[in-house]
C-alpha positions in Angstrom: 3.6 -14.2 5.9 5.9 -11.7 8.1 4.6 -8.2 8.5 6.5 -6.1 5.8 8.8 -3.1 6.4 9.0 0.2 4.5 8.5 2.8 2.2 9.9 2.9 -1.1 10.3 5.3 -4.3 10.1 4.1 -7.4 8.8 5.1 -10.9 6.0 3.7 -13.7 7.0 3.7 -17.5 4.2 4.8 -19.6 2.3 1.5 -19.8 1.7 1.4 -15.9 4.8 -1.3 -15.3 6.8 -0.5 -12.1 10.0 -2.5 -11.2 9.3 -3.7 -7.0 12.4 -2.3 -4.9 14.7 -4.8 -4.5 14.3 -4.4 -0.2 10.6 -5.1 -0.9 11.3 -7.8 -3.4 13.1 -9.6 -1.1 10.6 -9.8 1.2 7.5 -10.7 -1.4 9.9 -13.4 -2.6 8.7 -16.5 -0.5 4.8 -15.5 -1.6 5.9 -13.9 -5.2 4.9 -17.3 -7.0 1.4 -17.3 -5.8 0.9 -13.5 -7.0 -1.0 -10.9 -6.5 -4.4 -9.3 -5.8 -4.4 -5.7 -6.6 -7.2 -3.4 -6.2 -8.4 -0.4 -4.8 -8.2 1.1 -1.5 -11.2 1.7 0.6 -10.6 5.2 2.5 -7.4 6.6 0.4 -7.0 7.2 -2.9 -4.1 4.7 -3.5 -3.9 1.3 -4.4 -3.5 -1.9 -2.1 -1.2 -4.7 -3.2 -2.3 -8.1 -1.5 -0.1 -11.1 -1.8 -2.8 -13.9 -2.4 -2.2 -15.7 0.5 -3.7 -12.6 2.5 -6.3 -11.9 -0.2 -7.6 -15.5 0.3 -7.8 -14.6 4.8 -9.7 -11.6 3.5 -12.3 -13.4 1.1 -13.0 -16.3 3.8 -14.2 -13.3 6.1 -16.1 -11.0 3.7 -17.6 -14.5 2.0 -19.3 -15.1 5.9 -21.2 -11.7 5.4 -25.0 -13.0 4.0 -25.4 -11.5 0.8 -29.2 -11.0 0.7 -28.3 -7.9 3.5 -28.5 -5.2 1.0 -25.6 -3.2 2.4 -23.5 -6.7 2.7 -23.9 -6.9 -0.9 -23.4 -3.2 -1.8 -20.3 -3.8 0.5 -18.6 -6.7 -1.3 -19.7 -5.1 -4.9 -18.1 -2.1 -4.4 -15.0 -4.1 -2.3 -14.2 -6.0 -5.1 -14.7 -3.4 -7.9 -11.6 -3.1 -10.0 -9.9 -5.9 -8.4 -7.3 -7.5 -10.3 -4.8 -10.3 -10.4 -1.4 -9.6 -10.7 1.7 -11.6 -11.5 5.5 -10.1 -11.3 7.1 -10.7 -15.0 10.4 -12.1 -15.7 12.2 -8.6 -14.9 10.3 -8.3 -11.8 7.8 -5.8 -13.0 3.9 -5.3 -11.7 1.5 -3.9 -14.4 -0.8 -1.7 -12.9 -4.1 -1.7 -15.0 -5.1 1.3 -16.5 -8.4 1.8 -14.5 -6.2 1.2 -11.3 -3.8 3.8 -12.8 -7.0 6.4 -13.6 -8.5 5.7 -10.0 -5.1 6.4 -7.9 -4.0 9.0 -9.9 -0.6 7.3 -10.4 1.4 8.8 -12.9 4.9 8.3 -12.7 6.7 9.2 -9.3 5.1 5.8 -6.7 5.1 5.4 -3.5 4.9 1.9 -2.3 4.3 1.6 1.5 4.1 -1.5 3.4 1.0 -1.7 5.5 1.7 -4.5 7.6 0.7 -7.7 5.6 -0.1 -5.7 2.1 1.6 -3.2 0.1 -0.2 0.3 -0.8 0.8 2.0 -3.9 0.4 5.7 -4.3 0.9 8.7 -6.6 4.2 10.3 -4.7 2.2 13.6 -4.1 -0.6 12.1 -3.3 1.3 9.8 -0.7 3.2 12.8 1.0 -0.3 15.3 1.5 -2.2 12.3 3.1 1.1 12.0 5.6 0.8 15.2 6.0 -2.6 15.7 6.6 -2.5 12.7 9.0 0.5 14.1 11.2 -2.2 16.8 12.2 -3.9 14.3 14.6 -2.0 11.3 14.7 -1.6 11.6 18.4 -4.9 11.9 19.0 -5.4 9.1 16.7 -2.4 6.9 18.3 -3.8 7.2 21.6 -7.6 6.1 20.5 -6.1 3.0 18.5 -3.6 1.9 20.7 -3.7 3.5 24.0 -6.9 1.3 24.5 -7.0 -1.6 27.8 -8.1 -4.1 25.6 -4.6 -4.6 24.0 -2.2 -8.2 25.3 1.0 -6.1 26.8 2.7 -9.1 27.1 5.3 -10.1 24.6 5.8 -13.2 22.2 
């Protein structure tokens, strides 16, 4: 899958459902069929969206870790808690479980940014503080990540 592109409003009706964006729709739609992993995010409070292809690149690694490591297993338990498949209904809609709903604090005003190869969905308010709070040191933080040696220069 192509890395995806934006950040987009939306709204949840009272039973969790939000309609995906059309711009993001169109760019789920050649791994919409497959569905969805959805579960929780590990430093944020949001939600992360993974279309299955990606989720199944993410199990092969985390099923390499040897589960009788204790913090291995702690890892993958608490990884995996909440997680939940998710398929698009016929008007294009993603139910967002009520546990997912309690744990991101999504109410009705979403967020959904693209991450590169997954989706994160987030309570709007709760969306714009952590880009605020991040804007503090994201220079600092651009130059550690990415002003590093180790990164290919050269183009595709």
């Amino acid at each position: 899958m192509n890395t995806l592109i934006g950040t987009y409003e939306c709204k949840a009706d009272a039973k969790g459902r939000l309609m995906i964006p059309a711009p993001l729709k169109k760019q789920l739609s050649p791994v919409v069929d497959k569905g969805f992993v959805l579960k929780r995010a590990v430093f944020q409070p949001c939600l992360e969206l993974y279309p299955m292809s990606e989720w199944e690149v993410l199990m092969k690694r985390v099923n390499k870790l040897n589960r009788f490591n204790k913090k291995n297993n702690d890892f993958i338990r608490r990884f995996t808690a909440g997680v939940k498949i998710l398929e698009v209904d016929a008007s294009g809609r993603l139910l967002i479980p009520k546990d997912l709903l309690a744990f991101s604090g999504i109410t009705k005003n979403i967020v959904m940014a693209s991450a590169v190869n997954i989706v994160e969905i987030w309570d709007k308010d709760k969306y714009e503080q952590a880009i605020d709070d991040a804007t503090i040191d994201f220079a600092d933080l651009a130059e550690e990540v990415m002003g590093q040696d180790d990164i290919d220069h050269e183009l595709p």
